[in-house]
DOLUM-96963 format. One line per field, with one value per residue (C-alpha): residue number from 1; x, y, z. Coordinates in pm, whole numbers, plus 50000, padded with zeros to 5 digits. Example, Ala and Ser with C-alpha at 12.3 -4.5 7.8 and 13.67 -1.06 7.14 Angstrom:
resi <- 1, 2
xx <- 51230, 51367
yy <- 49550, 49894
zz <- 50780, 50714
END
This chain:
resi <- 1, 2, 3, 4, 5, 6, 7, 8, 9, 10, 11, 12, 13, 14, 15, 16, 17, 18, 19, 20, 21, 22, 23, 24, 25, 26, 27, 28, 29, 30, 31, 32, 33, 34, 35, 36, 37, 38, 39, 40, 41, 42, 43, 44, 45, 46, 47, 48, 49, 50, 51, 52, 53, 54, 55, 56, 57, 58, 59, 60, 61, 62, 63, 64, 65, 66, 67, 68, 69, 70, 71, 72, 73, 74, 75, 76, 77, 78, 79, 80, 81, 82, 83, 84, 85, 86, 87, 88, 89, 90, 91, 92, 93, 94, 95, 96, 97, 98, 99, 100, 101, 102, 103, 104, 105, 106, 107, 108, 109, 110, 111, 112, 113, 114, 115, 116, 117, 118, 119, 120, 121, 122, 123, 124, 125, 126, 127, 128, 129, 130, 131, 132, 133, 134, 135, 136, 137, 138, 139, 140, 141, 142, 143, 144, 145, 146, 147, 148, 149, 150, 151, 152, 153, 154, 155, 156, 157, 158, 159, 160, 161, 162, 163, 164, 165, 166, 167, 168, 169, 170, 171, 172, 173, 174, 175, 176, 177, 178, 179, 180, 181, 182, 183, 184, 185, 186, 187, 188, 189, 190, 191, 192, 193, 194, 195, 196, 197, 198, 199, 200, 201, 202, 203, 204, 205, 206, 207, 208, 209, 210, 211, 212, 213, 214, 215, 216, 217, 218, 219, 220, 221, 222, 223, 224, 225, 226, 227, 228, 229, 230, 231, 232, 233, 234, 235, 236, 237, 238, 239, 240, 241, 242, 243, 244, 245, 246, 247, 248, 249, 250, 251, 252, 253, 254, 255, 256, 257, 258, 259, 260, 261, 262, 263, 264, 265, 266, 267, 268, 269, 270, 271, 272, 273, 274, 275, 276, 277, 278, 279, 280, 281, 282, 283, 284, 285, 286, 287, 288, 289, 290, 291, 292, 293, 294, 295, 296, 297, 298, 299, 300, 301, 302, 303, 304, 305, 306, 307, 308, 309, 310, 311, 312, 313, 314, 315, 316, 317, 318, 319, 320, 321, 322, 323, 324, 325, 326, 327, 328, 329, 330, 331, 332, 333, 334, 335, 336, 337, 338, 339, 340, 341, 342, 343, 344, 345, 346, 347, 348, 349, 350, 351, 352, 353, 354, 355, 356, 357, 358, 359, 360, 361, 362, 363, 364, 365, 366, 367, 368, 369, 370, 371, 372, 373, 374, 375, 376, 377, 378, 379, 380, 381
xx <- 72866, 73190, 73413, 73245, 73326, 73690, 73705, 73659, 73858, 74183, 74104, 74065, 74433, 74606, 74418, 74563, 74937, 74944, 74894, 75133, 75467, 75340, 75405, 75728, 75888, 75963, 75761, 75885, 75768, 75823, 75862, 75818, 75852, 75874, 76105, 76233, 76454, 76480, 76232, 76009, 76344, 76445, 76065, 76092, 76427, 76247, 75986, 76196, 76321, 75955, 75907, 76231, 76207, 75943, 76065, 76123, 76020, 76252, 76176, 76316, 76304, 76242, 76196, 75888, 76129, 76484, 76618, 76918, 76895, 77234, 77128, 76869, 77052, 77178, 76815, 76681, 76357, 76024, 75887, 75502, 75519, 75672, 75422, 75216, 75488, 75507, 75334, 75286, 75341, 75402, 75367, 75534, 75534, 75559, 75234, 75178, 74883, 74638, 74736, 75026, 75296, 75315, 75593, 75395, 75069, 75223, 75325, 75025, 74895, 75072, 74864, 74596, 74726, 74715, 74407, 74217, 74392, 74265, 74659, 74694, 74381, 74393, 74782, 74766, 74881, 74981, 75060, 75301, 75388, 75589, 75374, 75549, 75355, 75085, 74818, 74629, 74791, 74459, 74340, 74664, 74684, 74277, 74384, 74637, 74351, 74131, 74336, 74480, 74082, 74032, 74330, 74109, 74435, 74357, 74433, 74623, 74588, 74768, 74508, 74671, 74953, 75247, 75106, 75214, 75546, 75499, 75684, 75371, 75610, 75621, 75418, 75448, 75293, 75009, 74727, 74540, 74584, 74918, 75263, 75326, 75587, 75578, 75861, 75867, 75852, 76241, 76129, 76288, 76502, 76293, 76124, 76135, 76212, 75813, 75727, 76052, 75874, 75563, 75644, 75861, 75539, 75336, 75589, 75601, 75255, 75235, 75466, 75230, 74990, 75129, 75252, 74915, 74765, 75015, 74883, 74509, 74566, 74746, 75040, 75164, 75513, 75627, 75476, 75778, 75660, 75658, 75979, 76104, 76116, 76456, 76560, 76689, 76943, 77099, 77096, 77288, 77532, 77612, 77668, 77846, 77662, 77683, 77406, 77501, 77343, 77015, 77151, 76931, 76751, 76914, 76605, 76224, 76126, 76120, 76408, 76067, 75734, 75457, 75093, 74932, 75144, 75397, 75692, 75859, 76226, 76507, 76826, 77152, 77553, 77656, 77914, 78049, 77881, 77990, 77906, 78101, 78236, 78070, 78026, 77936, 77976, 78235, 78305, 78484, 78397, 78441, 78126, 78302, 78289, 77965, 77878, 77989, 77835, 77530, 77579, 77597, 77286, 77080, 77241, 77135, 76735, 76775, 76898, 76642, 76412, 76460, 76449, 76083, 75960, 76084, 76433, 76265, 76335, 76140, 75817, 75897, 75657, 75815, 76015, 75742, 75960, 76286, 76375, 76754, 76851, 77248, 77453, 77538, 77578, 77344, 77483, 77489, 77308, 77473, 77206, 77078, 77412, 77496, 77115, 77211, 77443, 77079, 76873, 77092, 77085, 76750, 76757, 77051, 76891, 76496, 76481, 76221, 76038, 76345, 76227, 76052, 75964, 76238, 76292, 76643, 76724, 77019, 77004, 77238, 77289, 77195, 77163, 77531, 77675, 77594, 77623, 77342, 76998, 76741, 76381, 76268, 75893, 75854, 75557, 75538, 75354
yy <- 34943, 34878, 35102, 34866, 34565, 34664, 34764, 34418, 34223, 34467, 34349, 33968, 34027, 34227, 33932, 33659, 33849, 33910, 33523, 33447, 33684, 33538, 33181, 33296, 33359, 33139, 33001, 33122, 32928, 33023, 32728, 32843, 32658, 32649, 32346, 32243, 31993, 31984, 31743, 31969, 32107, 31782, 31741, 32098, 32030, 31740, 31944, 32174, 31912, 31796, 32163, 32233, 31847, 32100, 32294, 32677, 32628, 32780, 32694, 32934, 32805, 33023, 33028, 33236, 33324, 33292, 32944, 32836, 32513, 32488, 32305, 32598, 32940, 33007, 33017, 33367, 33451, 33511, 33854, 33895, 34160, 33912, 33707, 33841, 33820, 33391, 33223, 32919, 32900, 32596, 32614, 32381, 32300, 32066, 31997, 32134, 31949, 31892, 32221, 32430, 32560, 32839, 33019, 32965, 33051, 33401, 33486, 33381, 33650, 33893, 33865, 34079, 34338, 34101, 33947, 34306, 34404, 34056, 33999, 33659, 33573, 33342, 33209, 32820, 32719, 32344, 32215, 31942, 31855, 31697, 31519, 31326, 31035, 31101, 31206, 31514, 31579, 31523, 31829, 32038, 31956, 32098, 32391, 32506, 32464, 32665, 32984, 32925, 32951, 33242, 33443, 33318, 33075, 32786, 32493, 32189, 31908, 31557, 31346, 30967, 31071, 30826, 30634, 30279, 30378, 30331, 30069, 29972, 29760, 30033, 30315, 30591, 30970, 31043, 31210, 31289, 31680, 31692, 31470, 31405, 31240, 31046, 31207, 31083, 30682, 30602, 30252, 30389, 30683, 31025, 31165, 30809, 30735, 30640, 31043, 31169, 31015, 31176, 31491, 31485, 31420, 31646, 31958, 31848, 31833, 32149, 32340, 32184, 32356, 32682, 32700, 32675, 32915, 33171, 33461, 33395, 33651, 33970, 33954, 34211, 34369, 34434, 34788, 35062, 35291, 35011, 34967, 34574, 34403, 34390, 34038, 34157, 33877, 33995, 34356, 34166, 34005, 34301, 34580, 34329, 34376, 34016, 34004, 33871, 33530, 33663, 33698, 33458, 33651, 33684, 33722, 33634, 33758, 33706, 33867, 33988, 34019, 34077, 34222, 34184, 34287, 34436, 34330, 34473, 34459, 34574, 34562, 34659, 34660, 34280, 34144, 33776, 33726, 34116, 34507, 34660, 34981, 34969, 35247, 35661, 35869, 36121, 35961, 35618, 35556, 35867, 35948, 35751, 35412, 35495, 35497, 35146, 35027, 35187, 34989, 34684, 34715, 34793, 34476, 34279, 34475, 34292, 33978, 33911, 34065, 33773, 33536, 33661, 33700, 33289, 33376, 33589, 33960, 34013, 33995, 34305, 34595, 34868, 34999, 35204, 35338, 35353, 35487, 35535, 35578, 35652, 35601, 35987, 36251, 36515, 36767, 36567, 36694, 36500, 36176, 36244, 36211, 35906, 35746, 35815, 35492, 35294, 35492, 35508, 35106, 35060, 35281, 35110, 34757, 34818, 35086, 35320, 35063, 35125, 35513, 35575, 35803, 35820, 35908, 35962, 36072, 35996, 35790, 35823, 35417, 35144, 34804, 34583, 34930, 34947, 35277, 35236, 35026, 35035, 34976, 34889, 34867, 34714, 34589, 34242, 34100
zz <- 69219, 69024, 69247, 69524, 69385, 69270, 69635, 69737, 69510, 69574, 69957, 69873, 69736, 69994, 70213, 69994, 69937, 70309, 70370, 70061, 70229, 70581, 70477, 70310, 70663, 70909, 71111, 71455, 71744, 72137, 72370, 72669, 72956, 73351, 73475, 73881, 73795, 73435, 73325, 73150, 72945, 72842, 72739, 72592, 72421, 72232, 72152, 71963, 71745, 71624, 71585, 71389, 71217, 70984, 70655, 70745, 71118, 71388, 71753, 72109, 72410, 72633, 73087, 73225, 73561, 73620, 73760, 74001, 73814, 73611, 73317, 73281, 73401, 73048, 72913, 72808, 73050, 72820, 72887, 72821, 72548, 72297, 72304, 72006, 71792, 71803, 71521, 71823, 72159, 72306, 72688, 72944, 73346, 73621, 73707, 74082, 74271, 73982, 73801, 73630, 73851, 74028, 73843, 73484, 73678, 73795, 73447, 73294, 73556, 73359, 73021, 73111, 72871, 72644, 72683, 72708, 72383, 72190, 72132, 72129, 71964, 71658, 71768, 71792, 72138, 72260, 72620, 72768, 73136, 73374, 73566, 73862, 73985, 73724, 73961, 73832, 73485, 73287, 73529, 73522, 73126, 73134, 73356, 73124, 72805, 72976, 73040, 72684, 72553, 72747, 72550, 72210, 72149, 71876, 72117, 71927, 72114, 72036, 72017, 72069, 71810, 71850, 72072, 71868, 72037, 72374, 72545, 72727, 72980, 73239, 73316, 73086, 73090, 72806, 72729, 72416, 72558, 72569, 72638, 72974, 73160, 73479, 73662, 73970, 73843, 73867, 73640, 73387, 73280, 73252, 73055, 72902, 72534, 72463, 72640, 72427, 72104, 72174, 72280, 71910, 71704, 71966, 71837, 71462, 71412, 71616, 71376, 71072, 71214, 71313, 70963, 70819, 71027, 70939, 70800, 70930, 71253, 71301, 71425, 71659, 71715, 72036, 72079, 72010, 72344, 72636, 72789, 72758, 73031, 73134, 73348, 73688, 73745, 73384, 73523, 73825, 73633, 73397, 73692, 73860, 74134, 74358, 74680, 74973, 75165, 75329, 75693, 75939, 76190, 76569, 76793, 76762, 76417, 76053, 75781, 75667, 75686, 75434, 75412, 75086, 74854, 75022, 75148, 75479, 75553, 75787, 75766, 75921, 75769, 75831, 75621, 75646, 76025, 76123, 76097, 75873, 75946, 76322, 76513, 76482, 76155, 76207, 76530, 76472, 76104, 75734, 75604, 75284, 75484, 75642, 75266, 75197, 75537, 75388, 74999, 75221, 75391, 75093, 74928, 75267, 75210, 74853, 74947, 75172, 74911, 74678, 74949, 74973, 74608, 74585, 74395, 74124, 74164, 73849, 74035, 74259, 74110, 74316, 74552, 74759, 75063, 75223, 75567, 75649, 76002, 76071, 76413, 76438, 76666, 76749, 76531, 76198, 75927, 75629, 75661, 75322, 75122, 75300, 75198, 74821, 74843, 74858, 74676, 74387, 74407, 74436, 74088, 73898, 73971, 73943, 73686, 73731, 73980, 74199, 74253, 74570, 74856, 75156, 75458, 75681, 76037, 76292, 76601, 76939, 76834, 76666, 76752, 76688, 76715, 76330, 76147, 75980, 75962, 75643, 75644, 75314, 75198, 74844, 74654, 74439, 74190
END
């Protein structure tokens, strides 16, 4: 009986040490946020200050997909895995007919790891949205609570906090779920100042909160055997590799075409409105610029590629086939060398997604006279 109960006080003190260090640190909170125009990161940016407004409270914002917006391209992209290791998450989105957008609803998609593995349960969460005219937000602001609750995510709502600021002159976003903003109502500036002052106490009580909570859940390192995701416009930018302008089709078809989740493309060597390198291997063009004729296509296959996976080349799961065919004559036998130029790409910019099965042969000719065409199957998320 005594070993029992010395058992349970030594626990009741690792419990309450734990909790002590825990609160020591500080308190790291993601803000993580899908914006089209940038007023959800001026809402976010706000946000942070409540957050960081808090003693020993540190707030990241952070994008769920890359954006061509240029007040947002410098922000690092979220990846799924680091989720666990918040003490808060703050999410953020325009709010797309009724609900969250499309972007933050895809990488929400991605949590099911999480969710299986109870990883973000006990992690305070809180929501805010850009809501345009206004119409829907209570049921976008709900739709966002709900898949929150589902993850076992303490929900911190925000109640009518601040609400003795609002310059009830003109319409302004609110909700006792979450700060809002009424984007598309050019009345005044926005987010207005009345949505900046709320979204400010929204994040400051939020990091209160967060910082009380510490040490009451487990939380989890990003596990040392998964591979990071790695950001493919960052893998982009340091290969210095630069894709082309998705060349418009010439006929009655699509650049691509897709089935599920695969995506189907063709390509051939166009450059700046022409074929580079046209003509025959060994004929009229080296094998070395049938090579770069061959880089160019591939770059062409991944143009159009992001064209159909909406700008974010993070959602392609896999490259699942590619099928080199090269303007040659009937004697050739060096088509697999020359269909390393795109496999090797396919490798150096998806990882080990970018693997795949392949196949090559030669043709008498090729439509545009190019030297070579690639058909490309890939699958998405």
């Amino acid at each position: 009986m005594r070993k029992l109960y010395t058992l349970v006080i030594a626990s009741i003190a690792l419990l309450i040490t734990s909790s002590i260090m825990a609160k020591e640190q500080p308190t790291q909170i993601l803000v993580l946020i899908h914006s089209d125009n940038g007023g959800t990161y001026k809402m976010a940016k706000e946000l942070a200050k409540g957050i960081e407004s808090q003693p020993n409270t540190k707030a990241t914002i952070k994008l769920v997909t890359t954006s061509s917006n240029s007040s947002l391209s410098t922000l690092p992209v979220a990846t799924v895995e680091e989720l666990p290791t918040y003490d808060g998450i703050a999410w953020g989105s325009p709010v797309y007919f009724g609900n969250i957008s499309t972007p933050m609803s895809a990488f929400m998609s991605k949590t099911v790891d999480l969710w299986t593995a109870h990883a973000l349960e006990g992690i305070p969460a809180t929501v805010f949205m850009s809501a345009g005219s206004g119409a829907g937000r209570e049921l976008a602001l709900q739709a966002f609570a709900n898949s929150l609750s589902v993850h076992g995510m303490i929900l911190v709502p925000n109640g009518i906090r601040a609400t003795e600021m609002i310059d009830n002159s003109v319409p302004q976003g609110n909700s006792v779920l979450g700060a809002s903003s009424l984007a598309s109502n050019k009345t005044v500036e926005r987010p207005s100042k009345s949505e900046l002052a709320i979204v400010y106490a929204q994040g400051a009580n939020f990091a209160k909160v967060s910082t009380a909570l510490k040490g009451t859940f487990v939380k989890q390192d990003i596990p040392d055997n998964k591979t990071t995701a790695v950001d493919i416009e960052t893998v982009l930018k340091q290969k210095n590799i630069t894709l082309p302008i998705a060349p418009n089709p010439v006929g009655n078809y699509t650049p691509y075409s897709q089935a599920g989740n695969l995506i189907f493309i063709n390509q051939v060597a166009l450059k700046d409105g022409k074929i580079l390198y046209p003509g025959k291997v060994g004929v009229d063009i080296t094998e070395e610029q049938a090579k770069k004729a061959t880089e160019q296509t591939m770059l062409n296959v991944i143009a159009v590629l992001k064209t159909a996976v909406g700008g974010d080349l993070n959602r392609v799961k896999k490259t699942v086939q590619l099928t080199g065919i090269f303007n040659t004559t009937p004697d050739y036998s060096q088509h697999a060398n020359l269909m390393n130029v795109a496999s090797d790409l396919s490798v150096e910019i998806f990882g080990e997604k970018g693997k795949h099965a392949r196949g090559t042969l030669g043709a008498t000719s090729i439509p545009v006279n190019s030297a070579v065409e690639i058909q490309a199957i890939f699958e998405i998320e």
